[in-house]
C-alpha positions as YAML, in Angstrom:
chain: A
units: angstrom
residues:
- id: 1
  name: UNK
  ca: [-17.40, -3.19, -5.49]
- id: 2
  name: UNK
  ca: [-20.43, -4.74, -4.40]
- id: 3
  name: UNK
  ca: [-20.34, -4.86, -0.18]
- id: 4
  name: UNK
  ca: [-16.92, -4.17, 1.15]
- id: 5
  name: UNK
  ca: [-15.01, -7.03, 2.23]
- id: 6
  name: UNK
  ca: [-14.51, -5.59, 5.78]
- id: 7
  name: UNK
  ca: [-11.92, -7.92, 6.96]
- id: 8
  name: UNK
  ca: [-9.58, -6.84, 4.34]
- id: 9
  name: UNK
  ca: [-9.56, -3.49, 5.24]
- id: 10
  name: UNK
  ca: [-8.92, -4.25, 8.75]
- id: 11
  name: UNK
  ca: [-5.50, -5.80, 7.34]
- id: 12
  name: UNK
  ca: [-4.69, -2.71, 5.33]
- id: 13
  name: UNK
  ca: [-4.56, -1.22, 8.72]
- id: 14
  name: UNK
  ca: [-2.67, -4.06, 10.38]
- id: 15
  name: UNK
  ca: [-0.01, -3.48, 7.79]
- id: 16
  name: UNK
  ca: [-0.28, -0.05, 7.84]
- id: 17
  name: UNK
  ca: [0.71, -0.06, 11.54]
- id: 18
  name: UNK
  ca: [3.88, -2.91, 10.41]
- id: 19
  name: UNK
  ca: [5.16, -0.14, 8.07]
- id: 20
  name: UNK
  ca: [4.74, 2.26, 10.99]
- id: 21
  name: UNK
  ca: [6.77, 0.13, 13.37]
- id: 22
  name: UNK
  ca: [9.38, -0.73, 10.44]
- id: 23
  name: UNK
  ca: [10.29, 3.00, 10.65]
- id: 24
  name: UNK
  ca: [11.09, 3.10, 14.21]
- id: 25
  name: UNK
  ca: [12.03, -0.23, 14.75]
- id: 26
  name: UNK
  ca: [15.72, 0.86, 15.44]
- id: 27
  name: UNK
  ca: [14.78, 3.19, 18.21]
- id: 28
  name: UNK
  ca: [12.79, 1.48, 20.52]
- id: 29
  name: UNK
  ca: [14.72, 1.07, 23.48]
- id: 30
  name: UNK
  ca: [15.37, -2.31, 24.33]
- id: 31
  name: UNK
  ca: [13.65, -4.46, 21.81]
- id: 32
  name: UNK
  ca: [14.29, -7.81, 21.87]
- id: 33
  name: UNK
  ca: [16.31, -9.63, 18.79]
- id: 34
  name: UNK
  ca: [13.39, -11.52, 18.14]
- id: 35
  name: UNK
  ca: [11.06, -8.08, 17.85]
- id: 36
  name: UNK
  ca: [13.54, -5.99, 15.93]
- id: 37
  name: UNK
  ca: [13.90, -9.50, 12.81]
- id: 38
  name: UNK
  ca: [10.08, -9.33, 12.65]
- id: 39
  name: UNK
  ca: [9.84, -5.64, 12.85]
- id: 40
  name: UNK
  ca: [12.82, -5.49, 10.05]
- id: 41
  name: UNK
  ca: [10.64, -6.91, 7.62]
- id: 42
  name: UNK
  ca: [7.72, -4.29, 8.07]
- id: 43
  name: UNK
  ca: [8.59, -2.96, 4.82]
- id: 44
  name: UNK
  ca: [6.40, -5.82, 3.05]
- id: 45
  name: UNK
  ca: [3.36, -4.82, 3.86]
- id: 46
  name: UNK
  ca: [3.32, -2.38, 0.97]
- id: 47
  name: UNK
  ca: [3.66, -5.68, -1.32]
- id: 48
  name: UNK
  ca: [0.17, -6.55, 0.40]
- id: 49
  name: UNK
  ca: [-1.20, -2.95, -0.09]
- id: 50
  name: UNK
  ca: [-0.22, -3.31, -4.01]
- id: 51
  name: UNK
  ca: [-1.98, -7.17, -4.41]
- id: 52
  name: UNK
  ca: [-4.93, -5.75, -2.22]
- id: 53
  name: UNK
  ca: [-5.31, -2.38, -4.55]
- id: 54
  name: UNK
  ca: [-5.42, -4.29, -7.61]
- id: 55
  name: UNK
  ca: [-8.48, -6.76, -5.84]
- id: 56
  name: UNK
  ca: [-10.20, -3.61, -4.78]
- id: 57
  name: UNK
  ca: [-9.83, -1.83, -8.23]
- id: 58
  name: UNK
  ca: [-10.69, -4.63, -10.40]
- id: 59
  name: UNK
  ca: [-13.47, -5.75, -8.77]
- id: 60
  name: UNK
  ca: [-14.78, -1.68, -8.36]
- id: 61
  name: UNK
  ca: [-13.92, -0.47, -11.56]
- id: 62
  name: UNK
  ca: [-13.15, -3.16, -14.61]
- id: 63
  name: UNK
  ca: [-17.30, -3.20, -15.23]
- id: 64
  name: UNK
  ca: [-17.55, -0.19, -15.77]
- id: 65
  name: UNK
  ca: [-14.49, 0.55, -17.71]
- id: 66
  name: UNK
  ca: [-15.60, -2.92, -20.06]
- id: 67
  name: UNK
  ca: [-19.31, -1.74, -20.37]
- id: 68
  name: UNK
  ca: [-18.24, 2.34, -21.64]
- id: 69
  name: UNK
  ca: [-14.70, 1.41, -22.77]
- id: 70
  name: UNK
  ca: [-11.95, 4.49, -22.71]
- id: 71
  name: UNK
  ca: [-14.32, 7.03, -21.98]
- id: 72
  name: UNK
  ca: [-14.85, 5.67, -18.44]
- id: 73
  name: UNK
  ca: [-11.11, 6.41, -17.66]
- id: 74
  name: UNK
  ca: [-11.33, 10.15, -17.16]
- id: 75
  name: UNK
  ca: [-13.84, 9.56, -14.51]
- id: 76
  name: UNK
  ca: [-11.96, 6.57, -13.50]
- id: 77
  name: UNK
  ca: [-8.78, 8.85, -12.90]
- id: 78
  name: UNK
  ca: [-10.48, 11.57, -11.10]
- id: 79
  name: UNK
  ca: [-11.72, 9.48, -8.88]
- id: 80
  name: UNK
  ca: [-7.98, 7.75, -8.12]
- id: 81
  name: UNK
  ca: [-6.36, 11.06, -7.92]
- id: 82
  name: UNK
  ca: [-9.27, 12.09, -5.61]
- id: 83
  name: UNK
  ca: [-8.68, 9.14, -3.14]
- id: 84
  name: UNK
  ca: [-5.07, 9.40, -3.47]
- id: 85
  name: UNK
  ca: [-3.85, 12.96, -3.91]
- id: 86
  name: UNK
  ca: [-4.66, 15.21, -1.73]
- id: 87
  name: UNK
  ca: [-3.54, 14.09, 1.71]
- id: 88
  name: UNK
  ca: [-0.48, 13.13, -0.51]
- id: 89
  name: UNK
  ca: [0.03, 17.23, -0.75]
- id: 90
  name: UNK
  ca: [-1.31, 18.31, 2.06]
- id: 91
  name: UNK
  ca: [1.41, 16.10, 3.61]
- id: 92
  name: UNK
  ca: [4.63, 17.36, 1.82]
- id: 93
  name: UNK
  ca: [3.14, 20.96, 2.77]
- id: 94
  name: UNK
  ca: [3.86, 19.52, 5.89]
- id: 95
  name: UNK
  ca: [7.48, 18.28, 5.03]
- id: 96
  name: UNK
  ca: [8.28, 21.64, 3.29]
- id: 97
  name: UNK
  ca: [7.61, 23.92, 6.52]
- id: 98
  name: UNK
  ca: [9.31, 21.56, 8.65]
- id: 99
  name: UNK
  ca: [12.48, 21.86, 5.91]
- id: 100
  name: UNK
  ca: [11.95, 25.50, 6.25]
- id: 101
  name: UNK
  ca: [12.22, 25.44, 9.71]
- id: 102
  name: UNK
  ca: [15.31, 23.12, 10.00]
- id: 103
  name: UNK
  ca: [16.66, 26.07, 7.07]
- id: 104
  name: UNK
  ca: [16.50, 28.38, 9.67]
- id: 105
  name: UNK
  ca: [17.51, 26.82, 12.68]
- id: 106
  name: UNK
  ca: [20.82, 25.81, 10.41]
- id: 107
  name: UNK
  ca: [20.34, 22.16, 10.69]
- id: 108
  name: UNK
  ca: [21.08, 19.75, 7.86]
- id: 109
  name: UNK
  ca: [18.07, 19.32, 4.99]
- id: 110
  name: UNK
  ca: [19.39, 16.67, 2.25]
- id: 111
  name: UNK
  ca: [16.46, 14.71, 3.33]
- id: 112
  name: UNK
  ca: [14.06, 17.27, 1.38]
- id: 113
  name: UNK
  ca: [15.56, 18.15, -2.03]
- id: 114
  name: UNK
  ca: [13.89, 21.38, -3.26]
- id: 115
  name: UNK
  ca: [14.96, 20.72, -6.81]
- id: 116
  name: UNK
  ca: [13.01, 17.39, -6.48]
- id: 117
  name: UNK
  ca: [9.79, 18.65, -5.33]
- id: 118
  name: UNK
  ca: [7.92, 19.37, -8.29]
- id: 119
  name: UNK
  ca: [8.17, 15.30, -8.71]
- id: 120
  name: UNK
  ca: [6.97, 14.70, -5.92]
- id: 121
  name: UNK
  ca: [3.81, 17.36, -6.13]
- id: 122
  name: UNK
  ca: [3.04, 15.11, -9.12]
- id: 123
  name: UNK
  ca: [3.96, 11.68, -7.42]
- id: 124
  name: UNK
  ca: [6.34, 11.04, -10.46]
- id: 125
  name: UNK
  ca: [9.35, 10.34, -8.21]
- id: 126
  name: UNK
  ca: [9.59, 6.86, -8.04]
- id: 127
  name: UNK
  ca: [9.33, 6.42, -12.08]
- id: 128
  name: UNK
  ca: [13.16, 5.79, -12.40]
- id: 129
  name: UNK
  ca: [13.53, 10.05, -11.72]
- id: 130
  name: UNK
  ca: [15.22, 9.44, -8.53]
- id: 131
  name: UNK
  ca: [18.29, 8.12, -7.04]
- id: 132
  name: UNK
  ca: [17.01, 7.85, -3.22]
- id: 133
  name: UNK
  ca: [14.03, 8.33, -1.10]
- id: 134
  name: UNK
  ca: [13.12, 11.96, -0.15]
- id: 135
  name: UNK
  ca: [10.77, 14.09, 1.36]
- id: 136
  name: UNK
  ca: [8.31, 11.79, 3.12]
- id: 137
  name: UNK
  ca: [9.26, 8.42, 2.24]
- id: 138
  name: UNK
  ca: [6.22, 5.84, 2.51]
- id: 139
  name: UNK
  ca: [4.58, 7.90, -0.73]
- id: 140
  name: UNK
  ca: [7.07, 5.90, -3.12]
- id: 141
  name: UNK
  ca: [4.35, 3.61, -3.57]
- id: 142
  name: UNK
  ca: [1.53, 6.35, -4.31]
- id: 143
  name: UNK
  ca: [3.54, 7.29, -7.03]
- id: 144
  name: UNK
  ca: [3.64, 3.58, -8.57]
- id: 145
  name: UNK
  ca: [0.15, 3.16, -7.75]
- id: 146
  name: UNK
  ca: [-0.66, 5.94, -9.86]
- id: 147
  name: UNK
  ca: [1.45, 4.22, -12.45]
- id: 148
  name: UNK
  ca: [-0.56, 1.13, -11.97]
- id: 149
  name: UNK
  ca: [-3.71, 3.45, -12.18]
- id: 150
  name: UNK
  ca: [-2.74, 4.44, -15.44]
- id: 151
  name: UNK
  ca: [-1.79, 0.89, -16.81]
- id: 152
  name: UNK
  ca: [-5.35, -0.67, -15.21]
- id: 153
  name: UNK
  ca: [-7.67, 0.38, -18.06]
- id: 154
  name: UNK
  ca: [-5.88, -1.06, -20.75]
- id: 155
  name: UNK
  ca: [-5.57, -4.14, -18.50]
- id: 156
  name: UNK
  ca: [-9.49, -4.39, -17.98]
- id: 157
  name: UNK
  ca: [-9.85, -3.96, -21.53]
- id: 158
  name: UNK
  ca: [-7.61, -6.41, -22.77]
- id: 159
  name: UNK
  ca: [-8.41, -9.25, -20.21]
- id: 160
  name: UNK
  ca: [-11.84, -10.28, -18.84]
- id: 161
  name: UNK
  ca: [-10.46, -12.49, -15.91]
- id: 162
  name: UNK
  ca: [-14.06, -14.04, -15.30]
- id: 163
  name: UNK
  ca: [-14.14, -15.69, -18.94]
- id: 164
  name: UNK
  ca: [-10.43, -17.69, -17.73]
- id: 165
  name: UNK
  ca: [-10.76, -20.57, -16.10]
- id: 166
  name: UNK
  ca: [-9.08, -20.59, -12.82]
- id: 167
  name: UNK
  ca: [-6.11, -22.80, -13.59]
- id: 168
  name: UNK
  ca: [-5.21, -20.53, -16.43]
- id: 169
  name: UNK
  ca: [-5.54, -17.50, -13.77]
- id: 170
  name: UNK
  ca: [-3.24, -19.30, -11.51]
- id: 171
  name: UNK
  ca: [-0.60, -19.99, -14.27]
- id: 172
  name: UNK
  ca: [-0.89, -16.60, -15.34]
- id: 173
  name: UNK
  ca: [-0.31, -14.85, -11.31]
- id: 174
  name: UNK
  ca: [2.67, -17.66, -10.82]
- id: 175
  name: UNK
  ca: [4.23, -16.19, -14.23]
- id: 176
  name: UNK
  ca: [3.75, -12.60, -13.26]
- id: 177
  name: UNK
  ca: [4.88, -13.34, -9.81]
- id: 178
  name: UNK
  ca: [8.20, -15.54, -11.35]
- id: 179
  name: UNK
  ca: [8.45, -12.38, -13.95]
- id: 180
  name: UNK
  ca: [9.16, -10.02, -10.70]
- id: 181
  name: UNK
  ca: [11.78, -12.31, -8.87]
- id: 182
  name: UNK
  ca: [13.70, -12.62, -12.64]
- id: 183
  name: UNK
  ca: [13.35, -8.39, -12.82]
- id: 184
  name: UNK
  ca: [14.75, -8.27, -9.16]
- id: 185
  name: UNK
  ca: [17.64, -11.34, -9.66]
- id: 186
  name: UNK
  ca: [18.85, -9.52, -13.05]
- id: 187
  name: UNK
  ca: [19.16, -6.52, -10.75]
- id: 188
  name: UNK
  ca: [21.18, -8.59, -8.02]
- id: 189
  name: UNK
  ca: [18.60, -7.72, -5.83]
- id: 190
  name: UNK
  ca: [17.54, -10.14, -3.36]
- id: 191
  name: UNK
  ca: [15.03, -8.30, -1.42]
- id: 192
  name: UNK
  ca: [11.80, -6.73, -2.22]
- id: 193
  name: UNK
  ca: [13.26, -3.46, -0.24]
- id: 194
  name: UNK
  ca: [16.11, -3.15, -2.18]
- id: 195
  name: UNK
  ca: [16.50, -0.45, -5.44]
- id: 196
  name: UNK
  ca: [12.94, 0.79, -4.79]
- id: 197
  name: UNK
  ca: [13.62, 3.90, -6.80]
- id: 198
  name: UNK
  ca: [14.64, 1.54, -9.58]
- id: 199
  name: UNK
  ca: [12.57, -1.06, -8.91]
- id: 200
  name: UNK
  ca: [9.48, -0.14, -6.70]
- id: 201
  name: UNK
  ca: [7.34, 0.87, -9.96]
- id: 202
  name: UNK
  ca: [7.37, -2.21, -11.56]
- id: 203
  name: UNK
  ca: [7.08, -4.08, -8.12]
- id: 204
  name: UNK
  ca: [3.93, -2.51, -7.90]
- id: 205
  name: UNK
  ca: [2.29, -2.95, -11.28]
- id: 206
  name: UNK
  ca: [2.96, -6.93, -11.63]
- id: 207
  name: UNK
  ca: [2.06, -6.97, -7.88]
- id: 208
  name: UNK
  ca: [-1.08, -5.30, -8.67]
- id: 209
  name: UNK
  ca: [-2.06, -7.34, -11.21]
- id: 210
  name: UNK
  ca: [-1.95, -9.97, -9.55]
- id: 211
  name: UNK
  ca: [-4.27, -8.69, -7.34]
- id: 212
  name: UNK
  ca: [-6.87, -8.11, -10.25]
- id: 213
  name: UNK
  ca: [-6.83, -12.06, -10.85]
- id: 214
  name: UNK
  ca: [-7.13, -12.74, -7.38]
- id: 215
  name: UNK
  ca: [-10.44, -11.14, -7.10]
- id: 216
  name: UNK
  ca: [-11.72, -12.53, -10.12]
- id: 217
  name: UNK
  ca: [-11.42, -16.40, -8.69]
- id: 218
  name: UNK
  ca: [-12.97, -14.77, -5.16]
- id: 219
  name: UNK
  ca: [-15.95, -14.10, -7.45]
- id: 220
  name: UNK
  ca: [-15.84, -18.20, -8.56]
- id: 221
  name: UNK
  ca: [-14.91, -19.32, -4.94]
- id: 222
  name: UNK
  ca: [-16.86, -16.89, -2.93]
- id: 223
  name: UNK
  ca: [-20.11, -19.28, -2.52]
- id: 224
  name: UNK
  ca: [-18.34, -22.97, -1.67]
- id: 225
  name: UNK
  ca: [-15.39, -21.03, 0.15]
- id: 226
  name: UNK
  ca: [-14.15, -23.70, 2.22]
- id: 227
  name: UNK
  ca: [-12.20, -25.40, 0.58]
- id: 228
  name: UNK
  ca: [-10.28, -22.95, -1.18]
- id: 229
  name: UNK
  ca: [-9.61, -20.50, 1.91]
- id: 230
  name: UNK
  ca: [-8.09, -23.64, 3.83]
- id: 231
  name: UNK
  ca: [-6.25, -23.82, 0.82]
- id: 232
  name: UNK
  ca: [-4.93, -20.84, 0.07]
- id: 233
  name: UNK
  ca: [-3.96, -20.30, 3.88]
- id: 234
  name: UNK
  ca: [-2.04, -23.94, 3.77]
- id: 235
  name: UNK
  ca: [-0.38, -22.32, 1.05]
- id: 236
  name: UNK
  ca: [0.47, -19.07, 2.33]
- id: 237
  name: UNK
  ca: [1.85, -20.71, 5.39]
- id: 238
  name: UNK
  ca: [3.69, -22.89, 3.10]
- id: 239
  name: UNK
  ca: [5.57, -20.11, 1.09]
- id: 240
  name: UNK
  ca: [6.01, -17.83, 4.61]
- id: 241
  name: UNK
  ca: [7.93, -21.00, 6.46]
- id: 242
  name: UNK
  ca: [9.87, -21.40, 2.65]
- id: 243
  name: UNK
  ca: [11.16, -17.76, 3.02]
- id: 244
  name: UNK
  ca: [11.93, -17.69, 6.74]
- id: 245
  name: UNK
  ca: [14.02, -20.89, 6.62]
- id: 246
  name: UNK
  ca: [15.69, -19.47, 3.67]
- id: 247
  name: UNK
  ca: [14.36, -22.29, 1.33]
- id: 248
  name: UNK
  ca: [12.48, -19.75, -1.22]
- id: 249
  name: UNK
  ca: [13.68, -16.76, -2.34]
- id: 250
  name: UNK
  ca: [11.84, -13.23, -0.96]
- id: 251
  name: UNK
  ca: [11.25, -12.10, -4.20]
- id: 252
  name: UNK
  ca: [9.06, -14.88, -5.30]
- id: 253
  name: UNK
  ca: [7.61, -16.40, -2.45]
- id: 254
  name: UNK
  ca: [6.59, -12.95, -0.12]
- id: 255
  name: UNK
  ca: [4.49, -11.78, -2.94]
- id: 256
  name: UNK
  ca: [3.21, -15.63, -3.77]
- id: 257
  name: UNK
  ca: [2.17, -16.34, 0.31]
- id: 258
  name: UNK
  ca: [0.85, -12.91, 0.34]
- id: 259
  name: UNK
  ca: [-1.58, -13.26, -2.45]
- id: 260
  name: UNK
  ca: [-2.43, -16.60, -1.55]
- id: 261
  name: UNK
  ca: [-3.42, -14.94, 2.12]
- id: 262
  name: UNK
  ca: [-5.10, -12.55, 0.43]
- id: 263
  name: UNK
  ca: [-7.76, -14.75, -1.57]
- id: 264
  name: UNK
  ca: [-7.79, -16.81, 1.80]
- id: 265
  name: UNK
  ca: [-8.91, -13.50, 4.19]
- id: 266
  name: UNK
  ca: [-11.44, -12.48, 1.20]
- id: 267
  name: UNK
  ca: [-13.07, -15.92, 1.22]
- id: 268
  name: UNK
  ca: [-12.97, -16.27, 5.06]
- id: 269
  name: UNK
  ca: [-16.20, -15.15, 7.11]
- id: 270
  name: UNK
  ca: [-17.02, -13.74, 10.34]
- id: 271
  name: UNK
  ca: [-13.72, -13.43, 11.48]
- id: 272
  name: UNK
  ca: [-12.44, -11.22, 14.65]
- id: 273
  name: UNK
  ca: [-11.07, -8.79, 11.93]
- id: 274
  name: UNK
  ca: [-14.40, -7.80, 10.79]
- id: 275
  name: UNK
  ca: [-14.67, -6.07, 14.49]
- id: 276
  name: UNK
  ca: [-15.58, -2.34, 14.43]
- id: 277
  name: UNK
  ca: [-11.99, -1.34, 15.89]
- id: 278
  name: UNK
  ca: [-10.10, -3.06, 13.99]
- id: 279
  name: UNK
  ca: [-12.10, -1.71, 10.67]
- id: 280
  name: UNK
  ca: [-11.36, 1.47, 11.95]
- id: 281
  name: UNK
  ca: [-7.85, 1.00, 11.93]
- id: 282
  name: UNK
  ca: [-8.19, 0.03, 8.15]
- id: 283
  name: UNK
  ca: [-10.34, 3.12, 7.09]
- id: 284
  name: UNK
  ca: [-7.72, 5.40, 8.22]
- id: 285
  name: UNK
  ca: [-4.88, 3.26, 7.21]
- id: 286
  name: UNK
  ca: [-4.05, 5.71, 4.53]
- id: 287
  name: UNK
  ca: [-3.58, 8.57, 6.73]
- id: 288
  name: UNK
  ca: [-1.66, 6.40, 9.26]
- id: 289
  name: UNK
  ca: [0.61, 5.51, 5.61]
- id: 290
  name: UNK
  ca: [1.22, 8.88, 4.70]
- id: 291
  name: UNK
  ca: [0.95, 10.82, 7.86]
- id: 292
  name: UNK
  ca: [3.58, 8.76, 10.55]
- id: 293
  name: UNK
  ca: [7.13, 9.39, 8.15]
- id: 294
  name: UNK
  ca: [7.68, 13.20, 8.69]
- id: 295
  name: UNK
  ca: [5.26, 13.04, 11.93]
- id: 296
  name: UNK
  ca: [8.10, 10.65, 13.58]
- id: 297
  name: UNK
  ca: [10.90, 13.30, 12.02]
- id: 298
  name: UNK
  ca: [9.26, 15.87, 13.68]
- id: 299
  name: UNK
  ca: [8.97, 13.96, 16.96]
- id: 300
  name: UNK
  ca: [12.81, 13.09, 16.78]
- id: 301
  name: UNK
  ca: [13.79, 16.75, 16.11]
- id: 302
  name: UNK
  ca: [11.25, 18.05, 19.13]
- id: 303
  name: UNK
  ca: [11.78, 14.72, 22.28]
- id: 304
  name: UNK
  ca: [14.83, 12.68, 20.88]
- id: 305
  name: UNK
  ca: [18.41, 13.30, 21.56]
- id: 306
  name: UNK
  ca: [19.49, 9.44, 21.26]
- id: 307
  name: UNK
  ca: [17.77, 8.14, 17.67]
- id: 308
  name: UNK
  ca: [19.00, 4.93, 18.87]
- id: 309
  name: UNK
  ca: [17.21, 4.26, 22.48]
- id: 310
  name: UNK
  ca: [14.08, 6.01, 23.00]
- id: 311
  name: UNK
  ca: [12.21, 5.20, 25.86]
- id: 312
  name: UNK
  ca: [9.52, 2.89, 25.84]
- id: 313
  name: UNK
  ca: [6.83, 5.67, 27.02]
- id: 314
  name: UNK
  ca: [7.83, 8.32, 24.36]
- id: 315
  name: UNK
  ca: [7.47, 5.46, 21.71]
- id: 316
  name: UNK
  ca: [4.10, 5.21, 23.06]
- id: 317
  name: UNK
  ca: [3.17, 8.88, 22.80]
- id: 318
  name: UNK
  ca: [4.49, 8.87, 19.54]
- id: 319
  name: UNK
  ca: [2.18, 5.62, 18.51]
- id: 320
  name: UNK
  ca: [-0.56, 7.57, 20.72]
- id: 321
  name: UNK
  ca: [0.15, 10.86, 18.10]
- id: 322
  name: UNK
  ca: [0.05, 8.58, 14.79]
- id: 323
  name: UNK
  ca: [-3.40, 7.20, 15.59]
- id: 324
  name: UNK
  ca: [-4.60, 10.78, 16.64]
- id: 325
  name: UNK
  ca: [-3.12, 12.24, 14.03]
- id: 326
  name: UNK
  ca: [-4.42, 9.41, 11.42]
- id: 327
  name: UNK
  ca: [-7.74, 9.98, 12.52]
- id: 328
  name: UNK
  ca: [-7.94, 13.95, 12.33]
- id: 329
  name: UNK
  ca: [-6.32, 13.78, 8.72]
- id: 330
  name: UNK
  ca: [-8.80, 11.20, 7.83]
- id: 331
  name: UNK
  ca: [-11.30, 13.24, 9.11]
- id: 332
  name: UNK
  ca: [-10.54, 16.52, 7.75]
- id: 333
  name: UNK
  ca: [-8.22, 16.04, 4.96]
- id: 334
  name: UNK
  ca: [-8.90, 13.05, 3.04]
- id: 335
  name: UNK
  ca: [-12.50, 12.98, 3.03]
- id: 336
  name: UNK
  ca: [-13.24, 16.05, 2.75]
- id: 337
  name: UNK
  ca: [-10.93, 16.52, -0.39]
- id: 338
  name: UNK
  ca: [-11.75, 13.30, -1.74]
- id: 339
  name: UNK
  ca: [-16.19, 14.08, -1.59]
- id: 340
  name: UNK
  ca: [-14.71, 17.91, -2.91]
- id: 341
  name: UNK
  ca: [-13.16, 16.35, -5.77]
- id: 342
  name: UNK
  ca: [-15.43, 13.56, -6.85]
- id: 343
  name: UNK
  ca: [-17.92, 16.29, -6.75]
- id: 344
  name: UNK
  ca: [-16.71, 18.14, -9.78]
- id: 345
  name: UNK
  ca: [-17.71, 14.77, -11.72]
- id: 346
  name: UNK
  ca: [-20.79, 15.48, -14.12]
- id: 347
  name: UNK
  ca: [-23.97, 15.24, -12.83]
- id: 348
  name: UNK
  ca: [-25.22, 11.74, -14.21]
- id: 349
  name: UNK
  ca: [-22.26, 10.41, -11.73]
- id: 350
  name: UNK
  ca: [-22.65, 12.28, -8.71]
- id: 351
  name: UNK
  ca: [-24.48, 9.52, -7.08]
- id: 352
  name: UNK
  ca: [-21.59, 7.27, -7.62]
- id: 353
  name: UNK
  ca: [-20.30, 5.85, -4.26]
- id: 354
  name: UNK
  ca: [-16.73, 7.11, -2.86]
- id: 355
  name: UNK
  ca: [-14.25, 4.76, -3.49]
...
């Protein structure tokens, strides 16, 4: 990708922090009704993470994959499992001595299935292999990114979204986006949250699709980006108020206003989440992901009695422990692994940029 969109990583770790808050939500002492219905709905960031994965991708990697066809996918792969992977393990190391230890302090473990762990190891559990959530919970969606990974090179293959013109692109997003609510309604499902294990993989890959077409009408928008960012916003607004008043169904129109806010925020410049701070909070948005789950299980076991009223000050030294924490694993596990990794790449690609 040619110059990182900086504001859009700053939202990756605005919604990292809503998943973070989503988790806890129910034991924050004294939250107001108003707090815990917004924080209740934290769980949709990941739809944003999905639409914004598939912009990043597409507009880092189709190129390359069009220009040297399938035998830029290896490199293409090593690269994903690279970014993705390791702090992935390094975390359910974490999860498996903290099982160990509950194991021998007698306390209850369903929560980390042994038997389910080589899944996990190779993020295969959320491919229809599971019947619940285990281990550490927010890496359901690295596993269906890596199934997304796996479906994006025969998707940059088979569809040049520059050569469409943009009303075809926006038929073809409002189809994929109408093809998810039909997949969740035939399921009875009437949130995005529920049947993840059944549906979160397919969630991800239409969601992330989507996301590839967005970036290709940022490319045709970027230079008279007025216009279209007003737009886009109007219509995200739109298709938020539609689901709040109960007017539009979540399934369509969360996914719809949140790809319509994401081509808005791409096209938008010199906003107050281009700030260094807040970018910060974006580029270790992946450790905050992966890292807060068992680091809040941990916390409960070690300062909470009462899951149900914590006090307001140890919710802050645990939100004090997830961005330390986010920034040492960023820090010493993910890049590290991630420049380890990509350096194993052949020598005529070694001066490839990180992802």
């Amino acid at each position: 990708m040619s110059g990182e969109l900086r504001q859009l990583t700053s939202v990756r770790g605005i919604a990292a922090w809503l998943v973070v808050l989503f988790h806890i939500r129910t034991s924050i002492a004294g939250l107001p009704d108003l707090g815990m219905a917004i924080l209740a709905h934290g769980y949709l960031a990941v739809d944003f993470f999905f639409l914004l994965s598939g912009f990043v991708i597409w507009m880092s990697y189709a190129p390359r994959i069009r220009e040297r066809g399938f035998a830029a996918v290896p490199e293409f792969l090593r690269r994903r499992v690279a970014r993705i992977w390791p702090l992935h393990v390094f975390m359910l190391g974490f999860g498996v001595a903290l099982a160990l230890a509950m194991l021998a302090t007698g306390r209850e473990t369903a929560h980390f299935p042994f038997a389910e762990l080589p899944l996990h190891v190779v993020l295969l559990q959320n491919w229809g292999l599971t019947d619940t959530l285990a281990w550490n919970d927010p890496a359901w969606s690295i596993s269906c990114e890596l199934g997304a990974y796996l479906v994006f090179p025969f998707l940059a293959l088979a569809i040049d979204w520059r050569r469409v013109p943009a009303l075809a692109i926006l038929a073809a997003i409002t189809a994929l986006l109408t093809l998810l609510h039909a997949v969740f309604a035939l399921r009875g499902a009437t949130s995005l949250g529920q049947e993840i294990t059944q549906l979160g993989l397919i969630r991800c890959v239409i969601e992330f699709t989507c996301g590839t077409a967005i970036a290709a009408l940022w490319l045709r928008w970027r230079e008279q980006w007025r216009v279209p960012a007003i737009l886009s916003a109007a219509l995200a607004v739109s298709l938020a108020a539609g689901t709040i008043l109960g007017l539009l169904p979540e399934t369509f129109a969360v996914p719809a206003a949140f790809a319509a806010a994401l081509l808005a925020l791409a096209l938008t410049r010199g906003s107050l989440l281009e700030s260094r701070a807040i970018h910060y909070l974006g580029e270790i948005s992946y450790a905050t992901y992966l890292g807060h789950y068992l680091l809040w299980f941990a916390f409960k076991l070690a300062f909470i009695e009462d899951d149900h009223a914590v006090p307001l000050p140890l919710i802050a030294f645990y939100l004090a422990l997830v961005l330390a924490s986010s920034a040492a694993l960023y820090h010493g596990i993910e890049r590290p692994a991630q420049r380890w990794i990509n350096a194993l790449r052949p020598p005529s690609h070694r001066r490839e940029e990180l992802a």
